[in-house]
C-alpha positions in Angstrom: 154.3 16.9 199.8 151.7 19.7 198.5 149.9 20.4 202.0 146.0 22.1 201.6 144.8 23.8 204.4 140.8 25.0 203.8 139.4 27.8 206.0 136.9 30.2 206.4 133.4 28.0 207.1 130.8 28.6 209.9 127.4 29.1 210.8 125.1 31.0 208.6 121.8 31.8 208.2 119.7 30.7 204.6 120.7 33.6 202.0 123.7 34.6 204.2 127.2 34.5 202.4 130.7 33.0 203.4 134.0 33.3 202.1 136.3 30.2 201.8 139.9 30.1 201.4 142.3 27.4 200.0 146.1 27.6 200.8 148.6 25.2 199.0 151.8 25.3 200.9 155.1 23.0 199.7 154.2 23.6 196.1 152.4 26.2 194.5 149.4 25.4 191.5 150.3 28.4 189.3 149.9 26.0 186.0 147.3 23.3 187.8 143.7 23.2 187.0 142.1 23.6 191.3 138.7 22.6 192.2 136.2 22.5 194.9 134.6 20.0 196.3 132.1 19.1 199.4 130.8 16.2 201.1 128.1 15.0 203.6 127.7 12.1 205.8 127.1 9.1 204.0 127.2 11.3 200.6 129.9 11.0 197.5 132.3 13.9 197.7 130.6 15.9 195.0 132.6 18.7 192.5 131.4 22.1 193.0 133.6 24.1 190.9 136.7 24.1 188.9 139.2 26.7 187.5 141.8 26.5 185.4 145.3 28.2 185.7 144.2 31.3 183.3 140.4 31.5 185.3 138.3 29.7 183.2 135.3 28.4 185.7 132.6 26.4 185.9 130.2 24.9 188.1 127.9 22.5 189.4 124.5 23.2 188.5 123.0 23.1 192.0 125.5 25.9 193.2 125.6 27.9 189.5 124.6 31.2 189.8 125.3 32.0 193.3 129.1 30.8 193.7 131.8 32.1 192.8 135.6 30.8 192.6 138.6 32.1 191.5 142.5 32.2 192.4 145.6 34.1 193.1 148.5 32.4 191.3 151.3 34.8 193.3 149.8 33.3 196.4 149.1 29.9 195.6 145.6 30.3 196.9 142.0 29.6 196.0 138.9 31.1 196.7 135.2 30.2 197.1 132.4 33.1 197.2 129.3 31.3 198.1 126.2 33.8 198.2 122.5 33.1 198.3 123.7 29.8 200.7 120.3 27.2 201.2 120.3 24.2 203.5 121.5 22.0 200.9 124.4 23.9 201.2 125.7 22.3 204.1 128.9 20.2 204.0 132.3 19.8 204.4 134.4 21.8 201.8 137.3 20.6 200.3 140.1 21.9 197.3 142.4 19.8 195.0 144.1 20.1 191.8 141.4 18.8 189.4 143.1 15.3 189.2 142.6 14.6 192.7 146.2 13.9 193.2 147.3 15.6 196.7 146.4 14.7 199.6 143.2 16.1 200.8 143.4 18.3 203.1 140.7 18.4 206.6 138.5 20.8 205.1 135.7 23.5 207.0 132.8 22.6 207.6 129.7 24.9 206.4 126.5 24.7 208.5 124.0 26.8 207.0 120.8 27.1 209.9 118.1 28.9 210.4 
């Protein structure tokens, strides 16, 4: 079973920038379409950007602009530059193929406070 293990969240400040990673380990996603995706309490787990396996992005409107995501098939990871972050930014952060079809992993949390 494809195991996803999300990392680098924390604490920031509004306009302050984090990096997230997404590692895929028992299978690789060097021809799967990968997304992102974060949720809040009582909130439906929202898409925030997709990529496909030759790095064709795009994005959710409220994030456009000021994240970025991309991958590195050799390492079966994914990445998720978030710059600019706002309050609204705050959420759990998850990554799947695009179909959802893994089990999701525990994700990291972002907190963005002033």
């Amino acid at each position: 079973q494809v195991q996803l293990v999300e990392s680098g969240g924390g604490l920031v400040e509004p306009g302050g920038s984090l990096r997230l990673t997404c590692a895929a380990s028992g299978s690789g996603f060097t021809y799967i379409p990968m997304a992102w995706y974060r949720q809040t309490p009582g909130k439906q787990r929202e898409l925030v950007a997709r990529i496909t396996p030759g790095g064709s992005t795009n994005y959710a409107d409220s994030v456009k602009g000021r994240f970025t995501i991309s991958r590195d098939n050799a390492k079966n990871t994914m990445y998720l530059q978030m710059n600019s972050l706002k309050l609204e930014d705050t959420a759990v952060y998850y990554c799947n193929n695009v179909g959802r079809s893994w089990n999701w992993g525990q994700g990291t949390q972002v907190t963005v406070s002033s």
